[in-house]
Steps between C-alpha positions, in 0.01 A plus 500: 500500500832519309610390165699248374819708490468613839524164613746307260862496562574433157209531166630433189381368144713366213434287176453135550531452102412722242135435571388517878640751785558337847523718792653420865396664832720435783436629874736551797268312796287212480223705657481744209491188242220306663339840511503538110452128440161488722346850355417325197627818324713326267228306282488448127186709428639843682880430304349461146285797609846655592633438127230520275475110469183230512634300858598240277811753443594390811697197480600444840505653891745265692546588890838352616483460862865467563634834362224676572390599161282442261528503111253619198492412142301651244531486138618827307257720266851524280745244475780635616649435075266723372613836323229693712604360822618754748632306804712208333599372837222521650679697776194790571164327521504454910384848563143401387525187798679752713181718548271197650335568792532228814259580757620480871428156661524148387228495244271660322 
């Protein structure tokens, strides 16, 4: 087993607007992105888990075959205008995603 950062190349969330939080995985090899893709790790119920949401937080997972990533959007507890929010950019909510476990093999 490893987690999601040992694996990525490149895990990294940002603001999509001042409501929702999109995050993008990248990997270096095709064989480590078909790995994650087939674990059925990355699911709606374990990411709202992940973030304190209902899965209906999650807005999206989108695998992109091409460049071997795959993207996550999930909307934000505080918009990112509030006077309480403390990550305005949206720049340090991938460690939570980071920590996600894919087991060995092609699925679960």
């Amino acid at each position: 087993m490893a987690t999601l950062r040992d694996l990525a190349k490149t895990l990294r969330s940002k603001n999509c607007d001042p409501f929702n939080t999109t995050f993008d995985v990248f990997f270096d090899d095709a064989e480590t992105y078909q790995r994650v893709k087939e674990s059925g790790a990355i699911n709606a119920t374990d990411i709202a888990a992940l973030y304190g949401l209902e899965p209906a937080g999650v807005l999206g997972i989108y695998f992109l075959d091409g460049p071997m990533a795959f993207k996550v959007t999930i909307v934000k507890d505080i918009p990112s205008s509030d006077p309480d929010c403390k990550d305005v950019f949206g720049a340090h909510q991938h460690l939570q995603l980071s920590n996600i476990t894919i087991p060995e093999g092609s699925s679960q």
